[in-house]
mmCIF file of the C-alpha atoms, coordinates in Angstrom:
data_MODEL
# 
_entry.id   MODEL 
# 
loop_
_atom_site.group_PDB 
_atom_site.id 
_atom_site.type_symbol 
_atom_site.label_atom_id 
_atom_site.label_alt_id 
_atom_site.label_comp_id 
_atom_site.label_asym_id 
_atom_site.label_entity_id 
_atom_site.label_seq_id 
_atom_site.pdbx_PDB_ins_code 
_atom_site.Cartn_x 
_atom_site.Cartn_y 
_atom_site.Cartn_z 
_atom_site.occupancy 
_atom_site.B_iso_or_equiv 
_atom_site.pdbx_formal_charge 
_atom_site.auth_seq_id 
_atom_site.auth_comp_id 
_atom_site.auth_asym_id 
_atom_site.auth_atom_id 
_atom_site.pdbx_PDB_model_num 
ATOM 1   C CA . UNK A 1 1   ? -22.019 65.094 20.184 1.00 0.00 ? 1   UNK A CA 1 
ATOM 2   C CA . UNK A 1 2   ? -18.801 66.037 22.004 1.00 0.00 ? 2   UNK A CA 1 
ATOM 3   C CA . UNK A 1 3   ? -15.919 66.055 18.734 1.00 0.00 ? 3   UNK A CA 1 
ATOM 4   C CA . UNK A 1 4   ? -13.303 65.194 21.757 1.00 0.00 ? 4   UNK A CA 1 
ATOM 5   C CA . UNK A 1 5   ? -15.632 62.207 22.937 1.00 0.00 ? 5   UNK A CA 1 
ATOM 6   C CA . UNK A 1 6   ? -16.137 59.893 20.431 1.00 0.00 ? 6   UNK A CA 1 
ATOM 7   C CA . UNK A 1 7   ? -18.426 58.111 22.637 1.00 0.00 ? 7   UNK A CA 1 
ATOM 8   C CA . UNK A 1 8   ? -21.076 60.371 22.045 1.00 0.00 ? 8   UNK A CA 1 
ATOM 9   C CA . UNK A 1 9   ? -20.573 59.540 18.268 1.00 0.00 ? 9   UNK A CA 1 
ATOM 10  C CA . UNK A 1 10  ? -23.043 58.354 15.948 1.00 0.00 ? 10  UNK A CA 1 
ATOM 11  C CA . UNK A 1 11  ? -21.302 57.999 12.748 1.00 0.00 ? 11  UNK A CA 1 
ATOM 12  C CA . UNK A 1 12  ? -22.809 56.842 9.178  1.00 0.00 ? 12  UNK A CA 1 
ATOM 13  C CA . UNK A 1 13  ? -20.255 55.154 7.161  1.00 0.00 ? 13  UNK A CA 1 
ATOM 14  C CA . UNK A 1 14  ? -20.859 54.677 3.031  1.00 0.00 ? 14  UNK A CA 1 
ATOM 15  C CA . UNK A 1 15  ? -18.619 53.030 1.289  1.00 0.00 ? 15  UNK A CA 1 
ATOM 16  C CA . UNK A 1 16  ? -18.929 50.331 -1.570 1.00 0.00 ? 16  UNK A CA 1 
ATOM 17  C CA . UNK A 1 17  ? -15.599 48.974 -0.327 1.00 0.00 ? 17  UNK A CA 1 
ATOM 18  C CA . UNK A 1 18  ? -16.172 46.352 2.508  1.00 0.00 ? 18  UNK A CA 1 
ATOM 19  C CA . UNK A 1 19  ? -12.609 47.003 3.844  1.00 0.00 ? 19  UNK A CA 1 
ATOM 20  C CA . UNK A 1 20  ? -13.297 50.470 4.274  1.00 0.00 ? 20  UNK A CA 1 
ATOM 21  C CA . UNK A 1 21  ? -16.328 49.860 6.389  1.00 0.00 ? 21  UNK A CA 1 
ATOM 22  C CA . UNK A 1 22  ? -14.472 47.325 8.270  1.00 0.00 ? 22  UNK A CA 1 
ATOM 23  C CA . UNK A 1 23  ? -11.640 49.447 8.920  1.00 0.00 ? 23  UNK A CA 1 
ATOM 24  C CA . UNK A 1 24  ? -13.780 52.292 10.025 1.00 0.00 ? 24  UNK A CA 1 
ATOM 25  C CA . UNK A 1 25  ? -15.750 49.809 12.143 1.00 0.00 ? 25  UNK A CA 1 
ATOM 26  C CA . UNK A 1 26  ? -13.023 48.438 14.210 1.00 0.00 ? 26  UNK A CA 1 
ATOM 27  C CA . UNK A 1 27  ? -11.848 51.712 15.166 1.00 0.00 ? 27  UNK A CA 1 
ATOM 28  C CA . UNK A 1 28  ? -15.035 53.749 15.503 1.00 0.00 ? 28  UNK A CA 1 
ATOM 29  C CA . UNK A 1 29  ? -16.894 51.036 17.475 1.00 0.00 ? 29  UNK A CA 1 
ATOM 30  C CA . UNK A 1 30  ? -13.152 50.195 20.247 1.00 0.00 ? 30  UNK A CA 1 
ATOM 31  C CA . UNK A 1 31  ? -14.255 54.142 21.244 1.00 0.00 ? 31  UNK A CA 1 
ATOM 32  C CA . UNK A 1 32  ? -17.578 53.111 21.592 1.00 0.00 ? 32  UNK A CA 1 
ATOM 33  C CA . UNK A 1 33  ? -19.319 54.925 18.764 1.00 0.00 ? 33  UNK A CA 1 
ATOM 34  C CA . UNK A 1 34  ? -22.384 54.000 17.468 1.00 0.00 ? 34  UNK A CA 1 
ATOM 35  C CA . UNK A 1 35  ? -21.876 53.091 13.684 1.00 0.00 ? 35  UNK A CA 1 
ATOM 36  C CA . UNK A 1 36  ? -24.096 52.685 10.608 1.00 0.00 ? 36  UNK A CA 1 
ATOM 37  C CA . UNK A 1 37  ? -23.087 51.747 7.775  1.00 0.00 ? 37  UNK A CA 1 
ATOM 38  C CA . UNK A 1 38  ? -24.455 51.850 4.726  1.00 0.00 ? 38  UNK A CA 1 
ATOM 39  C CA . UNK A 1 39  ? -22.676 50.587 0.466  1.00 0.00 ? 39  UNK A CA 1 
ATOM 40  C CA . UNK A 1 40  ? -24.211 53.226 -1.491 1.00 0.00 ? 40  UNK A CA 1 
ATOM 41  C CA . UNK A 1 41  ? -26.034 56.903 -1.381 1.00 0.00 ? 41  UNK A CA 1 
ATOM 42  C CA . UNK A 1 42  ? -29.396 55.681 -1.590 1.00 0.00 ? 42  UNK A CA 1 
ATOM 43  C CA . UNK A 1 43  ? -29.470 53.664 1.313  1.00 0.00 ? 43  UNK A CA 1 
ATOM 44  C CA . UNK A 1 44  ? -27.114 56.343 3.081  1.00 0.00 ? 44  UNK A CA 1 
ATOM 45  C CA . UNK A 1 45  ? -30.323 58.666 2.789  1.00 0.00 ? 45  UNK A CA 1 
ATOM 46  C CA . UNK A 1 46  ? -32.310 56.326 4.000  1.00 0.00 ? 46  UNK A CA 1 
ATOM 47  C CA . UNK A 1 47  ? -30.276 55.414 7.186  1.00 0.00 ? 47  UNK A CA 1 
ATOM 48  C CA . UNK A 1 48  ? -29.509 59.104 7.635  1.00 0.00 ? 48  UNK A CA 1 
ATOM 49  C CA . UNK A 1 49  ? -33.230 60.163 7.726  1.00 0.00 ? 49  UNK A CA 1 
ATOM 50  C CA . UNK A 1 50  ? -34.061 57.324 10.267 1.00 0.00 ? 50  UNK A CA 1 
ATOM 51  C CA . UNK A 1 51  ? -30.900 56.927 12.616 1.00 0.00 ? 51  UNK A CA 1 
ATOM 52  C CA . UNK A 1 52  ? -29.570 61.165 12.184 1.00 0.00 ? 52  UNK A CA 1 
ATOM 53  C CA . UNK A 1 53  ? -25.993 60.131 12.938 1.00 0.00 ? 53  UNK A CA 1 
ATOM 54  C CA . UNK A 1 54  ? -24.213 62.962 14.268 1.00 0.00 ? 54  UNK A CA 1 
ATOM 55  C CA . UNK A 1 55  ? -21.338 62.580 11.481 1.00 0.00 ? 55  UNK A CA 1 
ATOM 56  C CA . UNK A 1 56  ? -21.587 61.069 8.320  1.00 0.00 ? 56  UNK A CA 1 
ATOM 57  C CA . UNK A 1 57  ? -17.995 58.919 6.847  1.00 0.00 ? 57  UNK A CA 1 
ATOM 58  C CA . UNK A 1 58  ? -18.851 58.753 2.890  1.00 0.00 ? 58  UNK A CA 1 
ATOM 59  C CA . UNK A 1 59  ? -17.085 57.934 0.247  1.00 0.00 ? 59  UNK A CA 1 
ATOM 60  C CA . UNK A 1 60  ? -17.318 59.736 -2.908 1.00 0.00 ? 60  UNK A CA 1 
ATOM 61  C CA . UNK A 1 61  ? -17.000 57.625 -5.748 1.00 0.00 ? 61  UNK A CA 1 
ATOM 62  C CA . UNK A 1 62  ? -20.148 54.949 -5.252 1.00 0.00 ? 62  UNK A CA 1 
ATOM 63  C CA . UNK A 1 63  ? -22.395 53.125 -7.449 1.00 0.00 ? 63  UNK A CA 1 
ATOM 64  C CA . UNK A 1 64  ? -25.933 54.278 -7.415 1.00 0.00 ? 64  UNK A CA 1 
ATOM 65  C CA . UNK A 1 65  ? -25.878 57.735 -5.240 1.00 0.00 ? 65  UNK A CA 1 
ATOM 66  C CA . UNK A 1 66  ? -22.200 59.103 -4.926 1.00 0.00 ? 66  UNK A CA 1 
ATOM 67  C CA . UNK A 1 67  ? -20.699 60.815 -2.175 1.00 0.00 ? 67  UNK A CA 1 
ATOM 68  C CA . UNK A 1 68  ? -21.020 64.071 -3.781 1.00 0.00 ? 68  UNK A CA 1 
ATOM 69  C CA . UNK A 1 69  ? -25.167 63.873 -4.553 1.00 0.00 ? 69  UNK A CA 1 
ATOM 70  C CA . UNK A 1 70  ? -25.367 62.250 -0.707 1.00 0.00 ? 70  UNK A CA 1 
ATOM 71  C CA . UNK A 1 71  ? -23.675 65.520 0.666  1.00 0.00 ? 71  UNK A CA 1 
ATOM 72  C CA . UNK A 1 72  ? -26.536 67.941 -1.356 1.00 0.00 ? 72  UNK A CA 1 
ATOM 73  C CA . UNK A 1 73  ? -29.439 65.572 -0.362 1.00 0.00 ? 73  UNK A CA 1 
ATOM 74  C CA . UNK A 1 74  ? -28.412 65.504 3.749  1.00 0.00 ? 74  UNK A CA 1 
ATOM 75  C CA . UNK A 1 75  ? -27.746 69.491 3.433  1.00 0.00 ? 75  UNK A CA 1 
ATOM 76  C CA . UNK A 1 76  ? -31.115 69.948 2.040  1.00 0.00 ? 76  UNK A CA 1 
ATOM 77  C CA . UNK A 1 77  ? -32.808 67.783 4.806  1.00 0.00 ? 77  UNK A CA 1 
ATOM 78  C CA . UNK A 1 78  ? -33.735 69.667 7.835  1.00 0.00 ? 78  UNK A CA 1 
ATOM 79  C CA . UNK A 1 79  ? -31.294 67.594 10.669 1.00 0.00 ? 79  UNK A CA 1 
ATOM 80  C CA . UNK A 1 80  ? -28.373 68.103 7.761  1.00 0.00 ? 80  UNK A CA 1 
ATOM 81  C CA . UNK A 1 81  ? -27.546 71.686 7.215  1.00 0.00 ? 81  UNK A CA 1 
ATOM 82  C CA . UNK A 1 82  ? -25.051 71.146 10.399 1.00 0.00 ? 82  UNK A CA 1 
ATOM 83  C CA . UNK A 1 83  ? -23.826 67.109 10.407 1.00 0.00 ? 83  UNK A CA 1 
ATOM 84  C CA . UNK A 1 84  ? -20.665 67.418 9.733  1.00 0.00 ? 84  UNK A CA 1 
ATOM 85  C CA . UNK A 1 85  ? -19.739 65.172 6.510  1.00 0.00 ? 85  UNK A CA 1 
ATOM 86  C CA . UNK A 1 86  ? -16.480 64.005 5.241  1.00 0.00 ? 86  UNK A CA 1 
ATOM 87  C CA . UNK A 1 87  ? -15.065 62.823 2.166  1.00 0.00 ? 87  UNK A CA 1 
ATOM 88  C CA . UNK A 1 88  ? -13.405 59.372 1.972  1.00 0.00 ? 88  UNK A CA 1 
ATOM 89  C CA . UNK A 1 89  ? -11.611 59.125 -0.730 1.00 0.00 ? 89  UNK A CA 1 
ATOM 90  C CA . UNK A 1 90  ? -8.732  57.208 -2.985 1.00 0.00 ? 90  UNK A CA 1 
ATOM 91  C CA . UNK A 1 91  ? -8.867  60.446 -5.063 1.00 0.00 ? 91  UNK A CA 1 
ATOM 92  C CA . UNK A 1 92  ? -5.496  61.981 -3.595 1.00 0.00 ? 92  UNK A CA 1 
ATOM 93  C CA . UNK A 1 93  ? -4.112  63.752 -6.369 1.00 0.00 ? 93  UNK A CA 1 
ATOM 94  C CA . UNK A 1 94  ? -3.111  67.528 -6.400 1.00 0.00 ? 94  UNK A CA 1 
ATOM 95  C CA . UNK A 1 95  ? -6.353  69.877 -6.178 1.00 0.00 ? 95  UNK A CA 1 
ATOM 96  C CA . UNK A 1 96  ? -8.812  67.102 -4.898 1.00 0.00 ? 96  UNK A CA 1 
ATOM 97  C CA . UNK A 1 97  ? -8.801  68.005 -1.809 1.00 0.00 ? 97  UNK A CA 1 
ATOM 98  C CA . UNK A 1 98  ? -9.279  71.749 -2.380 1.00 0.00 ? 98  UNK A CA 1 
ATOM 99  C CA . UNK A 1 99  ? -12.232 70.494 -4.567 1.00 0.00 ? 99  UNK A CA 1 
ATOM 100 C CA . UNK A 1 100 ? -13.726 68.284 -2.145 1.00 0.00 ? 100 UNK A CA 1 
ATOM 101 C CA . UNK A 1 101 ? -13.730 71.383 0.848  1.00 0.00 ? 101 UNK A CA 1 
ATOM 102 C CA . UNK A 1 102 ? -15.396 73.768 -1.523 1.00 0.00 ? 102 UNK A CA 1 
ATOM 103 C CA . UNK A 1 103 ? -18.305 71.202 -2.591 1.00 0.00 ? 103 UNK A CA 1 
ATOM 104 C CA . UNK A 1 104 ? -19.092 71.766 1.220  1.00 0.00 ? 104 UNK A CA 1 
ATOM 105 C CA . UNK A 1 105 ? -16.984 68.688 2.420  1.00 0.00 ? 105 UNK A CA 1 
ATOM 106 C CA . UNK A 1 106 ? -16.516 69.323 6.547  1.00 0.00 ? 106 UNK A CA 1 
ATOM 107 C CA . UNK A 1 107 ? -12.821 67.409 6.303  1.00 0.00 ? 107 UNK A CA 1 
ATOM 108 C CA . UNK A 1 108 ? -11.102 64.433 3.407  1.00 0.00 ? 108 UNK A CA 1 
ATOM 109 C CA . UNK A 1 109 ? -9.749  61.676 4.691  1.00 0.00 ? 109 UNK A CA 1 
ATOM 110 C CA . UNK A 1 110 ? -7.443  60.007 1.745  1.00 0.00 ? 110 UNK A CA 1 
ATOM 111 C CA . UNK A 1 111 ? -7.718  55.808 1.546  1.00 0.00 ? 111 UNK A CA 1 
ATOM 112 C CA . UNK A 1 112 ? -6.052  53.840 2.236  1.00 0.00 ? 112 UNK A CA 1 
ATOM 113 C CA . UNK A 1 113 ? -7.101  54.486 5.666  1.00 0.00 ? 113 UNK A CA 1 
ATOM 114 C CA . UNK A 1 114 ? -4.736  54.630 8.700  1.00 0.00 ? 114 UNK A CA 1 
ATOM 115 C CA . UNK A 1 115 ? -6.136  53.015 11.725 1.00 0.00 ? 115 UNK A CA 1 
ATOM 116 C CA . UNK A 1 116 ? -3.104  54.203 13.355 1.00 0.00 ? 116 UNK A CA 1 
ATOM 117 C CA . UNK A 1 117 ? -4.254  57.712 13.440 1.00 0.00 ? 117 UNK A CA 1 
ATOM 118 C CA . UNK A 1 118 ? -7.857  57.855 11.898 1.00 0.00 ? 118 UNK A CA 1 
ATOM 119 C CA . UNK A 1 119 ? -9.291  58.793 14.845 1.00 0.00 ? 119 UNK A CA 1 
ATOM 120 C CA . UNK A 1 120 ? -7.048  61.985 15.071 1.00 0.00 ? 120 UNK A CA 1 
ATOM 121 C CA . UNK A 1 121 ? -8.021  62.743 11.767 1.00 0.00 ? 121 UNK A CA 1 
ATOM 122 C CA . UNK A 1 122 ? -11.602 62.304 12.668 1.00 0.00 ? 122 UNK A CA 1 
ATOM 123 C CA . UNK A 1 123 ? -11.109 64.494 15.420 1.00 0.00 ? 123 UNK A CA 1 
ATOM 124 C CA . UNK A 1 124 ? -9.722  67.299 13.623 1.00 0.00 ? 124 UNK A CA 1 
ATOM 125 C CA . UNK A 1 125 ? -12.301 67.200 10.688 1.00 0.00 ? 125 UNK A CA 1 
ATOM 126 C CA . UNK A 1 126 ? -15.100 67.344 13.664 1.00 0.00 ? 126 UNK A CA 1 
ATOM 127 C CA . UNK A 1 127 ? -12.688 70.597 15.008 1.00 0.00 ? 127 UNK A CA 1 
ATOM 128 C CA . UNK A 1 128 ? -12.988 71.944 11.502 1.00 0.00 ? 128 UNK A CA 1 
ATOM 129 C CA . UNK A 1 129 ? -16.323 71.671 11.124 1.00 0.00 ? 129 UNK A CA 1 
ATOM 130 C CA . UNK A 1 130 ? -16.903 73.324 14.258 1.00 0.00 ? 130 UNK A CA 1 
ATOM 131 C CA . UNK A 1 131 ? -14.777 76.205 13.748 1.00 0.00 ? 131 UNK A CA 1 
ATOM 132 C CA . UNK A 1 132 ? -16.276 76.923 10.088 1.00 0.00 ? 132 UNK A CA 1 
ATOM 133 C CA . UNK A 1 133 ? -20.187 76.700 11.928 1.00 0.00 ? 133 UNK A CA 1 
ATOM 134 C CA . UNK A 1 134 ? -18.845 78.888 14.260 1.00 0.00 ? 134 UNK A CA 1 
ATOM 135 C CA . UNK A 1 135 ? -17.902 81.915 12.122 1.00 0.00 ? 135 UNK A CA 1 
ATOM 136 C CA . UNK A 1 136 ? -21.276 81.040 10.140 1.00 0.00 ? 136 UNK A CA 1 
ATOM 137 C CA . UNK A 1 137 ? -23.156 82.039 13.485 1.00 0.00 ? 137 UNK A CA 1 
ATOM 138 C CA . UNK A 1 138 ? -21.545 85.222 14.014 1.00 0.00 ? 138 UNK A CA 1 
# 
C-alpha cells in the first residue's frame, strides 16, 4: 500500500452509523480504494482476518465489539501488528485524542466527518503511522 496512492488502498470501515460508512464510502471508493465495511467489532474481525485490508477506519464507541477491543484483537493477529488503524470518533473533547494515540491508535479522525478534506487527513494518519513504524525498526 502506497499512503500517497490511495488506489492501492484496502480500507475496513466499522461504524454502527450508516452515514459514516456512507460518507467514508463515497470518498474512499471516487480514489478507487477498495472498501469493506463492516457495523460492529465482531464482524470487523471477521472481515479483517479474511479480506487483510491494508488500513482499518473504526469507530470506537460500537455495540457488540468496540473500537478499542477491535484495535487489541487485529494487533494480536499476525497480519495486524503493522495495519495502520484509526480512531473515528464523535468523542472530541479535550484529552481524547491524547487517549486514543496512546491506546495504540495510528491517527483520530473527529465526526462529523469532512469529505472536503478526509482524504488529507487519511493521508497524514497513513504518514504517521509510517513514521512511528519507522523509528520502531531502528
Amino acid at each position: 500500500m502506497n499512503p500517497a496512492d490511495p488506489s492501492t488502498w484496502r480500507v475496513l470501515v466499522v461504524d454502527d452509523e450508516p452515514d459514516s460508512i456512507d460518507i467514508l464510502q463515497i470518498v474512499l471508493l471516487a480514489v478507487d480504494a477498495t472498501v469493506y465495511t463492516a457495523t460492529n467489532g465482531l464482524e470487523a474481525l471477521d472481515i479483517f482476518q479474511q479480506e487483510s485490508p491494508s488500513i482499518v477506519l473504526t469507530d470506537l464507541s460500537m455495540p457488540e465489539r468496540d473500537g478499542w477491543q477491535l484495535l487489541k484483537d487485529i494487533r494480536r493477529s499476525e497480519n495486524g501488528v503493522h495495519t495502520p488503524v484509526i480512531a473515528l470518533t464523535a468523542h472530541a473533547m479535550a484529552g481524547d485524542k491524547q487517549r486514543v494515540m496512546e491506546a495504540g491508535f495510528d491517527g483520530y479522525l473527529s465526526k462529523p466527518l469532512r469529505m472536503m478534506t478526509l482524504l488529507q487527513d487519511l493521508q497524514a494518519c497513513l504518514e504517521n503511522h509510517n513514521n512511528r513504524e519507522a523509528v520502531s525498526k531502528e
